[in-house]
C-alpha positions in Angstrom: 114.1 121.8 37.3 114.2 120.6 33.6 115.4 116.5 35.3 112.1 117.5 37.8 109.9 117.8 34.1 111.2 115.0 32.6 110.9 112.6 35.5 106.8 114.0 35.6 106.9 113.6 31.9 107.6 109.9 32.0 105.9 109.3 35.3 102.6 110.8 33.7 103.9 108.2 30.4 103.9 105.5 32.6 100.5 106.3 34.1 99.4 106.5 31.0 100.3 103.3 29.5 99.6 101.2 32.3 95.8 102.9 32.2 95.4 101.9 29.0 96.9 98.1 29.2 94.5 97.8 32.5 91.4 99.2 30.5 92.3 96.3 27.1 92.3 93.8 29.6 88.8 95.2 30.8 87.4 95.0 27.5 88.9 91.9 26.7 86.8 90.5 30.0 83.9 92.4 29.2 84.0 90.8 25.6 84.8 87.6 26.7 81.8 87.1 28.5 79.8 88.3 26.1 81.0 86.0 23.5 80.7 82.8 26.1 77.0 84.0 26.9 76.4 83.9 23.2 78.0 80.9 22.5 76.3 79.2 25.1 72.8 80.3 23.6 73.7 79.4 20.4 75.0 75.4 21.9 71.9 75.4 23.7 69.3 76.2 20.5 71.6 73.8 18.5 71.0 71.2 21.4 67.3 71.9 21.1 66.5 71.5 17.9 68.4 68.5 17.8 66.3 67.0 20.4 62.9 68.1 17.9 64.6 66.8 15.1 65.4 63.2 16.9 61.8 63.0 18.1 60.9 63.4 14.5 63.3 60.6 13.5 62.0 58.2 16.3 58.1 59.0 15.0 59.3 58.1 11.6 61.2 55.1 12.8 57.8 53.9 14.6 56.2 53.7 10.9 59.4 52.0 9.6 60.7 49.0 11.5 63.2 47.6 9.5 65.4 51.0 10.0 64.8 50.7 13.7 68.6 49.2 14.7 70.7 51.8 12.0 68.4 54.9 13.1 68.4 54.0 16.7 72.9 54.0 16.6 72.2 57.3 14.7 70.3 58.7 17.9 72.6 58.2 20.6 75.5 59.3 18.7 73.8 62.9 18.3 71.7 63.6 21.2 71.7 61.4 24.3 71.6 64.3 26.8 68.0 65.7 26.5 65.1 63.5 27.5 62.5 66.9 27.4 62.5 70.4 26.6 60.8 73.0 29.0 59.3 76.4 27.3 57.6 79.2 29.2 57.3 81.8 26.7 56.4 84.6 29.1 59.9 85.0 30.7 61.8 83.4 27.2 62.5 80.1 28.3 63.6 77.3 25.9 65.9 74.6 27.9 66.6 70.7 27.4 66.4 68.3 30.3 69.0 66.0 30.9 68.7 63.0 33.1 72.5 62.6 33.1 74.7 63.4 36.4 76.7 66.5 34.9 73.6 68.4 33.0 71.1 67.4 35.5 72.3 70.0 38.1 70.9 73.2 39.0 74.6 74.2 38.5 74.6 73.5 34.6 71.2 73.6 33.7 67.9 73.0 34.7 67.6 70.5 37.4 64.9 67.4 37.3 64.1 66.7 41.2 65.0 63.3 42.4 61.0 61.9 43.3 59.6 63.5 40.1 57.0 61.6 37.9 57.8 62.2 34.3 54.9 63.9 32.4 53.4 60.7 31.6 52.6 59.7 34.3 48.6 60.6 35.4 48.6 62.6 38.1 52.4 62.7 39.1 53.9 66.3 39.9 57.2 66.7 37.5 59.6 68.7 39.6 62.1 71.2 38.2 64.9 73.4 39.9 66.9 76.5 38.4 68.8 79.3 39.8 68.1 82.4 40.1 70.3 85.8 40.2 72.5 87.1 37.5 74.5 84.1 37.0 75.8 82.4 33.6 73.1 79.3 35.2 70.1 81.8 36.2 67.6 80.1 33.7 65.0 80.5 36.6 66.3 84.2 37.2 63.0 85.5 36.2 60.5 82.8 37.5 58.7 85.5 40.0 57.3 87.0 37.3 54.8 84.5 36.3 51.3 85.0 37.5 48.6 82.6 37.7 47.1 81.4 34.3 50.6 81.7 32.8 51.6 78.8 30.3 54.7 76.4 30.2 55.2 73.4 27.9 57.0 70.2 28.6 57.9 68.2 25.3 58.4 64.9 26.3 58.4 61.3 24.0 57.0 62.7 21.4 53.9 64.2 23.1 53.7 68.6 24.1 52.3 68.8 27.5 50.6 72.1 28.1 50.4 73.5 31.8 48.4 76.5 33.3 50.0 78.6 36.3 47.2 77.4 39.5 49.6 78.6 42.6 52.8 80.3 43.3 53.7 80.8 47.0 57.0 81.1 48.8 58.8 79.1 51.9 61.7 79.3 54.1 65.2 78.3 52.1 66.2 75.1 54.5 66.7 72.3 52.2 63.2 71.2 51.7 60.6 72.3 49.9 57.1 71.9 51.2 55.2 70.9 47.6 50.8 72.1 48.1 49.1 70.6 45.3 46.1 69.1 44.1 47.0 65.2 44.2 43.7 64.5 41.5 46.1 66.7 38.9 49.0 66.4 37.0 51.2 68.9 37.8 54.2 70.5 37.0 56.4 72.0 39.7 59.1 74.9 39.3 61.7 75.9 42.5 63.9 78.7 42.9 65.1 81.2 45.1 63.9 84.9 45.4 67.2 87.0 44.8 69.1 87.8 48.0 66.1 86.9 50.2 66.2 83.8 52.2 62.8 82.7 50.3 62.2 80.0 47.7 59.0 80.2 45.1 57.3 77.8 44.4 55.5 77.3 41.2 52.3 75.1 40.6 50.8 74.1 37.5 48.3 72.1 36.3 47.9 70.0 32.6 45.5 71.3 30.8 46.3 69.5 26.9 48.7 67.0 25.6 49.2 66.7 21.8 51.6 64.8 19.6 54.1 67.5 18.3 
């Protein structure tokens, strides 16, 4: 009887250790990610600002020409990812475009369409794609919220393009994505998916200011 309380003694040990190893290892999962989200916020606001801050030296470099060649090697030793920045305040949006194969990817970042007319370009349609979900890559996760008249910005050479919200409809997810807009406008056009639907949305909007920034 007593070898029968011992043996339950250090099964219920046992039981007890290997709970508390398996629920370490849960936090130390559950922190993880939480330190990776962070630090992948933090990377990205770093990137950003760099990208303002580069625009600023190129501005100052237009007024100075003889530092044109030394700023210029300065530039593309710092920040030669971002081309543009998108921002929708509504849904907390603040993401660099990249034009390069690895970051322009719905799978890394935001994704500039192949066919898109930069923002310059009078009365082009910019196209963007993002994922939605609850993915470490959801930057478009919470796209179906906007309603018409909602705002985005595109910064883009040194000029803030400003866009209002005109249409938002959805289509069939089949690999293309039937684009209805105004052709007399300059547009900008956001594509995602609708969570565990087979539906993408489509977002239209129209430029309603550009400013230097």
């Amino acid at each position: 009887m007593k070898k029968e309380k011992n043996k339950n003694k250090d099964f219920k040990s046992q039981i007890l250790v290997i709970g508390s190893f398996l629920i370490l290892i849960g936090l130390f999962i559950i922190g993880y990610h939480i330190y990776s989200d962070y630090n992948l916020k933090r990377i990205e606001k770093d990137n950003v600002q760099e990208f303002f801050e580069e625009e600023q030296v190129v501005e100052d470099i237009t007024q100075e020409n003889k530092f044109v060649e030394v700023e210029n090697k300065n530039i593309s030793k710092t920040n030669y990812n971002y081309i543009a920045v998108l921002e929708i305040p509504k849904i907390n949006i603040k993401r660099g475009l990249s034009q390069e194969k690895y970051y322009n990817n719905v799978n890394s970042n935001v994704e500039i369409l192949k066919g898109s007319d930069m923002p310059n370009i009078s009365k082009g349609n910019f196209i963007l794609a993002g994922h939605s979900g609850s993915g470490r890559v959801s930057y478009f996760k919470n796209l179906d919220k906007l309603v018409i008249g909602d705002i985005s910005y595109i910064y883009y050479g040194g000029i803030k393009y400003t866009y209002k919200v005109t249409n938002i409809y959805d289509i069939e997810k089949n690999g293309t994505a039937l684009i209805t807009r105004n052709l007399d406008k300059t547009t900008l056009t956001m594509i995602t998916c609708r969570h565990n639907t087979n539906k993408q949305i489509i977002v239209i909007s129209e430029l309603i200011n550009q400013e230097n920034y």
